[in-house]
N, C-alpha and C positions, 0 to 999 in steps of 0.2 A: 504493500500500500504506500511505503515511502516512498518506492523508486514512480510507482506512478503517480503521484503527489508530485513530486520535483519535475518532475519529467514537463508533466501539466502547467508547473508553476514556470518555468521555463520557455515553456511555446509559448504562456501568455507574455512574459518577456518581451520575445523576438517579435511578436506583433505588435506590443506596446512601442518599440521603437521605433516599428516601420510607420506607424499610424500617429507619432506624435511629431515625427522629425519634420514635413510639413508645415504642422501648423508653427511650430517653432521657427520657423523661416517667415509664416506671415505673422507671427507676434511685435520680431525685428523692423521689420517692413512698417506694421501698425504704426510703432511708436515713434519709428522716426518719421514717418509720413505725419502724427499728432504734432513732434515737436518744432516741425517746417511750419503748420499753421496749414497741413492740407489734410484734405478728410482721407484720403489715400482707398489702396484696396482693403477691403475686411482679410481678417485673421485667414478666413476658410477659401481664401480665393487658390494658395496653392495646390490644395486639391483640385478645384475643379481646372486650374491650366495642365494636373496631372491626367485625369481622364480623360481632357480632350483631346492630351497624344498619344494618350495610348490606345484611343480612336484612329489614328490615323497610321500609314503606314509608311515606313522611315522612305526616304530617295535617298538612293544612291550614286555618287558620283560614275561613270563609266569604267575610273581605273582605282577603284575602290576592290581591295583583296579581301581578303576572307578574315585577315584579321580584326580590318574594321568591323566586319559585322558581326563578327560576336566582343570586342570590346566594350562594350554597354551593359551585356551580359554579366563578365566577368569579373569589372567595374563594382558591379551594384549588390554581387555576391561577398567578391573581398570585401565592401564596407558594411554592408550587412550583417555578415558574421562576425568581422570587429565591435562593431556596436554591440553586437548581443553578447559577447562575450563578457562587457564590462557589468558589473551587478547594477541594478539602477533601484532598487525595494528591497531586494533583501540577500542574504546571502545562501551558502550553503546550495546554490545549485547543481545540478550534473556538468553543466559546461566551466564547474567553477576552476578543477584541476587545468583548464586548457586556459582560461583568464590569464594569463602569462602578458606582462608589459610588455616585453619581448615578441614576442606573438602579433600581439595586436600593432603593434608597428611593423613587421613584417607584410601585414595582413594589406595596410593602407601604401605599404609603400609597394607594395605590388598591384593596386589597385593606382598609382600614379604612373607605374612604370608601363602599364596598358592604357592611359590615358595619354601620355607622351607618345608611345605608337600611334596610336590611333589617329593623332593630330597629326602626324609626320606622313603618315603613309597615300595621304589625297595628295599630299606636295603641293598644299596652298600655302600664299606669304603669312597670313595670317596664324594658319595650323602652325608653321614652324617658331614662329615666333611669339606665340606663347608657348611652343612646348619649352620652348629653350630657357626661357623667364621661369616655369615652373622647375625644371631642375635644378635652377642655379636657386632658387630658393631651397630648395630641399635638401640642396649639397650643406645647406648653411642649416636650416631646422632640424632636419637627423640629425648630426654630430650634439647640438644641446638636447634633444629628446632622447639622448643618449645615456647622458649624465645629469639628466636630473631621474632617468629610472637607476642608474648608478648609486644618486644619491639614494635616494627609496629603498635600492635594496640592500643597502648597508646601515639604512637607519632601523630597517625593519627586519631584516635578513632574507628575503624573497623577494622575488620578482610576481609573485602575484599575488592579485589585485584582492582576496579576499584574507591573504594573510596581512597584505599592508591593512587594509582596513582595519583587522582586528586590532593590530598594533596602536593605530590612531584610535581607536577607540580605547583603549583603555588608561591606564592613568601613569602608566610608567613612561609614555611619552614624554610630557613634560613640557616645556617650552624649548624649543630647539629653531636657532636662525636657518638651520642648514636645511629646513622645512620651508620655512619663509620664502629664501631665495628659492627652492624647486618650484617652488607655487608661483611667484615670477613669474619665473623662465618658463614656465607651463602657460601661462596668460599670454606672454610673448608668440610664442609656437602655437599656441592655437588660433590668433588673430594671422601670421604667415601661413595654416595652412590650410585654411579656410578660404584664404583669397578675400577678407576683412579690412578694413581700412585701417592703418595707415598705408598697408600692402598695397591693397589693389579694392577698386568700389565694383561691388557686383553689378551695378545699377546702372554701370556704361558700356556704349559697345565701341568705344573710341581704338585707336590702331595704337597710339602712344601710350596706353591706360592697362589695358585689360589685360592678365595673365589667364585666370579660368572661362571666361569667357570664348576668348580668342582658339583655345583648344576645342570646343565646341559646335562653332559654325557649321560647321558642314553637316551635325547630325541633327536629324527632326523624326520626328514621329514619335513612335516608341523608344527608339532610341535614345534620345532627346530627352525623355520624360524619365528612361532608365537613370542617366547620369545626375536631371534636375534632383532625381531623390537620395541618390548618392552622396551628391553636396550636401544636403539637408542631413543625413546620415552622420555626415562625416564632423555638421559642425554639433548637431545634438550628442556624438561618442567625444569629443571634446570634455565639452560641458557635461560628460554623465562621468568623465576621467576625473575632473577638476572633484566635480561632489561627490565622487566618492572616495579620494586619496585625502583630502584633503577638508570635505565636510560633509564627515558620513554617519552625521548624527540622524537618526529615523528609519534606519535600514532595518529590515524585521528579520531573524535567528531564524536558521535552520529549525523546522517546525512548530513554528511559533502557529500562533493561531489566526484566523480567516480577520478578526479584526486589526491583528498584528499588522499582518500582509497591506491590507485596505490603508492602513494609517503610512506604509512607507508607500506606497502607490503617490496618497496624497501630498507627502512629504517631497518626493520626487517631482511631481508636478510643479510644485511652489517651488524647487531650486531650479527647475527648468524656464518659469515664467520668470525669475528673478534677474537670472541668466538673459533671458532673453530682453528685456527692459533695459538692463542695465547696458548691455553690448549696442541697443537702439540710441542710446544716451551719447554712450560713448564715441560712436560712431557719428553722431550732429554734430559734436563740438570737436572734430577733428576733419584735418583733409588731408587728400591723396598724399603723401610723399613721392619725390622723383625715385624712379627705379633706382638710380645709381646710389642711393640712402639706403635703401634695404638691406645691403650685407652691415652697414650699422647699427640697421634695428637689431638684426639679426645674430650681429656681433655682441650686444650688448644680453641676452637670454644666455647665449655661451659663455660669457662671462660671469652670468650669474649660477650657470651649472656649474660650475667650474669652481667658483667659490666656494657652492655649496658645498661640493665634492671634497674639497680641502677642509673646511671646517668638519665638516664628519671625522676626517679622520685628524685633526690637530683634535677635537675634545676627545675621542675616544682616547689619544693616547694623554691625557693628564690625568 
């Protein structure tokens, strides 16, 4: 009864993030459309631009290979399964042994590295030139999402995500900077790989501007709607990384009970809408930075793994 308990508790998971990650993108949208002074789209509109292409059926360029067309596919499964991997209510699930930081970086950067194909393979100016922007950024955000799970797992002793939790949850934590700084660096790296602003504005389709957009172009239909929910995927397992490493007060205990469950559901949701307000905020009262500034933002998250990394191990040894 436990294994099909968890099992259950699980799939409702992996739907949960397919079905929230959406609206979390038109949460963003809401409030910074509120805080321009325009009434904008509603919350539930990126659902319905989801059904309408996945109504339709993708076109194809002529000298489009076979890799394009299952790229979207492939895409939407590596970020899929990353997101469900991270605990978002509670812990103790069957996918929890595979929750691996490790892992789930693997999982996205294999889900970029068929996102870069796939933008290269039309050989439009555009396709290459975001794919080229999007690696140079991630030559720069891997190496700090490196060592801030570095740090994580010297602070915690694992690399996964439901043994860090338990760590942070309990009281022998303590007050630790080398916490501080991951968290940072983790806010940094999620705003570069999101394609977030100071990075890059989702909301242009300018030739000077756009990094995830620009890789794009070419695909519509279904296709199109695979990758839009990928994004949404990849920035809601972000934000479910951030609260649960780092603010995983509410998560409900392996076998807890159906109100337990219900109370981290809703728990989950408020750090999700929080998230999402907060990122709409932040995102009005900043602008684009020039491309050639990014390996500075960029450099400055590395340098705060980097610290942390050092401070771990200077307090461990006094």
């Amino acid at each position: 009864m436990d294994l099909i308990q968890s099992s259950l508790i699980q799939a409702v998971q992996m739907i949960l993030v397919l079905v929230l990650a959406p609206g979390l993108t038109g949460l963003v949208r809401k409030v910074k459309a509120c805080l321009l002074g325009r009434q904008g789209p509603p919350i539930v509109q990126p659902y319905r631009d989801l059904l309408r292409l996945f109504r339709k059926s993708p076109v194809l360029a002529p000298n489009a290979s076979w890799l394009f067309r299952i790229a979207p596919y492939l895409i939407f499964a590596f970020t899929w399964l990353a997101t469900a991997l991270v605990p978002t209510f509670c812990l103790g699930l069957p996918f929890g042994p595979w929750a691996d930081l490790i892992a789930i970086i693997a999982l996205i950067g294999s889900a970029r590295f068929f996102l870069a194909l796939s933008a290269l393979d039309v050989g439009t100016s555009f396709g290459g030139i975001g794919a080229s922007r999007e690696v140079m950024i991630a030559s720069l955000a891997e190496p700090a999402m490196l060592l801030v799970v570095f740090t994580l797992a010297l602070v915690a002793g694992s690399t996964e995500l439901s043994t860090i939790t338990a760590f942070v949850l309990s009281p022998s934590v303590g007050l630790r900077v080398s916490m501080a700084l991951s968290f940072a660096a983790l806010l940094l790296i999620a705003l570069a790989e999101n394609s977030r602003l100071p990075i890059d504005n989702p909301a242009t389709h300018l030739e000077l501007t756009m990094v995830h957009e620009a890789m794009i172009l070419e695909h519509s239909g279904r296709h199109l709607a695979l990758l839009e929910l990928a994004a949404s995927l990849k920035l809601l397992l972000y934000f479910s990384l951030i609260g649960t490493i780092f603010l995983p007060w509410g998560l409900a205990t392996p076998g807890a009970s159906f109100s337990s469950y219900l109370a981290g559901g809703l728990f989950y949701l408020l750090k999700l809408a929080t998230a999402g307000v907060t990122l709409g905020i932040f995102e009005t009262t900043l602008a684009k930075m020039r491309l050639f500034r990014v390996p500075d933002f960029l450099g400055a998250a590395l340098m705060l793994g980097l610290l942390a990394t050092l401070l771990r191990f200077v307090s461990s040894s006094l």
